[in-house]
C-alpha positions, 0 to 999 in steps of 0.5 A, a space after each residue: 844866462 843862456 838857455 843852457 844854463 837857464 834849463 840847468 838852473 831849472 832842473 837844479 831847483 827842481 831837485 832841490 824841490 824833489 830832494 828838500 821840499 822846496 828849492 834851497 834859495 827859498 828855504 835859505 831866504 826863509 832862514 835868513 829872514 827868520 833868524 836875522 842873518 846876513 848869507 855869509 853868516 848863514 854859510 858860516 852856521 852851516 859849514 859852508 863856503 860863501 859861494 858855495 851858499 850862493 850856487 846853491 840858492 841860485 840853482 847852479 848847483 843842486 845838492 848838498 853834499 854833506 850830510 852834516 850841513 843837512 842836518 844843521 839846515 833841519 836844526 835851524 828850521 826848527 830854531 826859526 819855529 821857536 823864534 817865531 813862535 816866541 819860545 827862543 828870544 834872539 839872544 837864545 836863537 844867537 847862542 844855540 845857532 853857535 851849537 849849531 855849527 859846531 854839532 856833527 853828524 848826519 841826516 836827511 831834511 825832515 820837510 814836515 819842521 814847519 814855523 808854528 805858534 805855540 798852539 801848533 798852527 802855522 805863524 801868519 808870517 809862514 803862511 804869508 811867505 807860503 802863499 807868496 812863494 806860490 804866486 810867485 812861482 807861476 809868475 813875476 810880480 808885475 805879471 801878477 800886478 797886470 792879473 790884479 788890474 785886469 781884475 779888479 773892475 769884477 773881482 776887486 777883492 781878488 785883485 787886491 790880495 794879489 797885490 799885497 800877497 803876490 807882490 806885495 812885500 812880507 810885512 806889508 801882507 801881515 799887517 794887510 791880514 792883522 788888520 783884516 781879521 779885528 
């Protein structure tokens, strides 16, 4: 990728930023990760075409055009909630996703659907998946991995969150923070 192209991919994602929260391949790994999917299921969920999908999560294009397909991304955020916190089994997440791609109209992202427990706090894979988003947005894994080595020696604590939550993956930071908190 040129550098033309890499100022596009950039100002791309920044709109998404700006227009959905964060940028779409972020949202939409969220959604695939949570619910199960492969991207050509999720593409087929929300009225898309395979590449389409793929030019929005890589920032060669910036918006989605169809106001319907914006509303079913808010209703599979919400569905990914009540997967999360327990209250929709997979089963119910499958057919409800069904509804989902049949169901019309139109609406903006509503940014403030969050994966909640059911006490209304943000599940531990959320947060984990926030904080990793974060770190990695300032840098790639092995950047924060040479942060954490140059660390360690006065600040091992420091250093070791950032390789379990800045380059770790997902599951293994979970489980880091469960067994932290007995």
């Amino acid at each position: 990728m040129d550098a033309a192209q890499q100022e596009a991919t950039a100002r791309a994602r920044e709109l998404q930023r700006n227009w959905y929260g964060e940028p779409l391949g972020t949202l939409f790994r969220k959604l695939i990760d949570d619910l199960g999917l492969n991207q050509a299921r999720l593409a087929g969920v929300l009225g898309l075409s395979a590449p389409m999908l793929s030019q929005l999560m890589s920032g060669q294009r910036a918006k989605i055009g169809n106001p319907a397909v914006v509303q079913r991304v808010q209703l599979l955020q919400e569905l990914a909630a009540q997967v999360a916190d327990g209250s929709v089994s997979a089963a119910e997440a499958t057919d409800r996703m069904d509804e989902i791609k049949r169901s019309q109209g139109g609406s903006v992202l509503n940014n403030t659907t969050h994966t909640t427990s059911g006490s209304g706090a943000p599940t531990v894979k959320r947060v984990v998946r926030e904080i990793q988003s974060l770190l990695r947005s300032v840098a790639a894994a092995g950047d924060i991995i040479d942060a954490a080595d140059s660390l360690a020696p006065t600040h091992p604590e420091l250093a070791e969150f950032l390789r379990v939550y800045g380059a770790g993956r997902t599951s293994d930071a979970v489980s880091h923070y469960q067994s932290h908190q007995s």
